[in-house]
C-alpha positions, -999 to +999 in steps of 0.1 A: +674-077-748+652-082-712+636-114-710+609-093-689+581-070-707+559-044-700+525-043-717+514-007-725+471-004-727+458+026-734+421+026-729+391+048-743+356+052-750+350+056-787+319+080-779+345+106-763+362+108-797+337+112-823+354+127-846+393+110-846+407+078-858+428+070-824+432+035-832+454+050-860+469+078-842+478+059-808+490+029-832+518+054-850+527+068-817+532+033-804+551+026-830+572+058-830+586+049-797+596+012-809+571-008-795+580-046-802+545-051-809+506-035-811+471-053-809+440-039-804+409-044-796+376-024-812+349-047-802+329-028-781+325+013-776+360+004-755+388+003-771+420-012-759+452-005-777+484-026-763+524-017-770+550-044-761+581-032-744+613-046-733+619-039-696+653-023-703+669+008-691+646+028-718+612+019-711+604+049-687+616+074-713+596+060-745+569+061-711+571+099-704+574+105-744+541+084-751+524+098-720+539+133-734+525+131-770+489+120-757+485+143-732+456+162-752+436+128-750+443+117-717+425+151-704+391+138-726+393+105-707+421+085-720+435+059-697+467+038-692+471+004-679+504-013-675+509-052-668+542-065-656+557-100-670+572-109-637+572-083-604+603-093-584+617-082-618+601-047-619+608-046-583+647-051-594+641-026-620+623-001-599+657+007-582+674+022-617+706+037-617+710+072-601+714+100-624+729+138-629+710+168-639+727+198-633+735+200-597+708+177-590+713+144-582+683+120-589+677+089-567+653+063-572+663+049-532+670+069-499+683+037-486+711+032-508+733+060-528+769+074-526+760+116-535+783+131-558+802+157-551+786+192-546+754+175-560+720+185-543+699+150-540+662+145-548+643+116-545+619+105-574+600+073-573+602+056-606+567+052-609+544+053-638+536+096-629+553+119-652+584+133-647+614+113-638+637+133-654+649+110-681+631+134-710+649+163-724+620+189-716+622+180-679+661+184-677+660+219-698+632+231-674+656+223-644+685+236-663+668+270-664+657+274-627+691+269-619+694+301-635+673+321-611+677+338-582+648+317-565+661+325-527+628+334-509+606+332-538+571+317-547+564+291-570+538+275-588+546+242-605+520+231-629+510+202-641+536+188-614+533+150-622+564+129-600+568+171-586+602+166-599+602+209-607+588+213-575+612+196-553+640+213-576+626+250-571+622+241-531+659+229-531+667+261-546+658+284-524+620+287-525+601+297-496+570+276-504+559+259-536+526+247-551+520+219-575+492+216-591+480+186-613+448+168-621+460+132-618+452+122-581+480+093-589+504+122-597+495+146-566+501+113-543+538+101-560+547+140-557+540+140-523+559+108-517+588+124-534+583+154-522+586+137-482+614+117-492+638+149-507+628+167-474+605+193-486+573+180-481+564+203-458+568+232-483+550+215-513+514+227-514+499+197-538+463+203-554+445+189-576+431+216-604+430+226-640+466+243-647+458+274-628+417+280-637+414+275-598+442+292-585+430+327-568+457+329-540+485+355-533+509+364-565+538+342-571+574+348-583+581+319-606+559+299-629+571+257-645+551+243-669+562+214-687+526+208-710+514+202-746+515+232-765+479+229-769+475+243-731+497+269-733+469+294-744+452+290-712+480+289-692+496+326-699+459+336-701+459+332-660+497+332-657+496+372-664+478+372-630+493+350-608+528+363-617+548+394-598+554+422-619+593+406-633+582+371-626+596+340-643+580+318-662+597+285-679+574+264-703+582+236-723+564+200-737+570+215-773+591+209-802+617+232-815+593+237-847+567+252-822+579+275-800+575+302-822+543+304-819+545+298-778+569+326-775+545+349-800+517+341-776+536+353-742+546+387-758+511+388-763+505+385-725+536+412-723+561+383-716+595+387-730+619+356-737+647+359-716+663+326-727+659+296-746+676+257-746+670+230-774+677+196-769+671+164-791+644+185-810+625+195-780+623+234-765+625+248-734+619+286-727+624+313-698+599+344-698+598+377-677+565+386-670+570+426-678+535+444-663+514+465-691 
């Protein structure tokens, strides 16, 4: 066990939530991810709600899980705050192991790595923006672009968090690629990583709502790693944005729901072209067939 912890806070404003009981709900979710520990505090409209974690080679996937699950709140205001026992020991930590996912090789340091053999190297920061490819839906999502003949093509990443898709579809063989989030934290660590992997100069970062704003020239090739609760929206505009035979991956869903995601694209005349299951999350490829 780490003698070094990371407090989790998660922050909100009980007026914003009339009608929930997220003490309860963030509690349980806590929990679920094997916090060591949860107070919280409901004296004022503010409500603080703390998680205890080990800093061990774990935390930053029970992170992207917890940030993963409350996703739905943190768009009505929810914040996190995240307090280090010691830094020089989440500076140590900071510099994790790299990693393989499919032919990608992910790197926490430019400075120091030996590449792996045929491996294609990106460069995440290990920060606290989601996305550094430790959680299933972000692997499967990768797993399918490498499926694609993306030589040349457009992209659209959103919801692009560390840009980890991003960088991926740019190292591909995309022309140009934009990703689009509404965490300003998020569009800056992208662009770090972004820089860093050698394609920042292709990576168009904005700062929008899933692709409400988006009114430029059609794309080829659509990621989205979100809640199921935005998927509605998003093939509501992604039937616009995409190429007659364009790709679309989504994921951020169980098994046990994408059912319903993949009814909703044939609605929007997309056809499921593959599908990959891992740990008990989904991860699906659509071709955007034109009416």
């Amino acid at each position: 066990m780490s003698r070094y912890w990371v407090e989790v806070s998660i922050v909100y404003n009980k007026k914003s939530f009339p009608c929930l009981d997220l003490e309860d709900i963030i509690s349980s979710k806590l929990w679920d991810i094997n916090s060591s520990g949860v107070a919280i505090d409901s004296s004022s409209n503010y409500v603080r709600i703390t998680g205890y974690f080990p800093l061990d080679a774990f935390f930053y996937k029970k992170l992207e899980e917890l940030q993963l699950s409350l996703g739905e709140y943190i768009l009505s205001g929810l914040k996190f705050s995240f307090n280090i026992s010691e830094e020089s020991e989440w500076q140590r930590f900071s510099k994790f192991e790299p990693f393989q996912i499919g032919k990608f090789f992910v790197i926490p340091d430019e400075n120091s790595y030996e590449l792996q053999n045929g491996s294609i190297p990106i460069f995440i920061k290990p920060g606290m923006a989601f996305g550094t490819g430790l959680h299933p839906t972000t692997r499967m999502c990768i797993e399918l672009l490498e499926t694609l003949p993306l030589e040349g093509k457009l992209g659209i990443d959103v919801g692009t968090g560390s840009g980890i898709l991003a960088i991926c579809m740019l190292k591909l063989g995309c022309k140009s690629v934009i990703g689009i989030d509404n965490d300003l934290v998020a569009i800056s660590d992208a662009r770090e990583n972004a820089i860093k992997s050698g394609v920042g100069d292709r990576l168009d970062l904005r700062l929008g709502d899933l692709l409400n704003d988006y009114n430029g020239e059609k794309v080829d090739v659509i990621t989205a790693n979100l809640l199921p609760q935005l998927m509605p929206p998003l093939f509501a505009k992604a039937s616009s944005v995409l190429n007659p035979n364009g790709y679309l991956i989504a994921s951020g869903f169980s098994e046990n729901e994408d059912g319903e995601v993949i009814e909703l694209a044939r609605s929007f005349n997309f056809s499921l072209k593959n599908r990959l299951v891992e740990e008990g999350w989904s991860a699906l490829l659509f071709v955007y067939d034109t009416p």
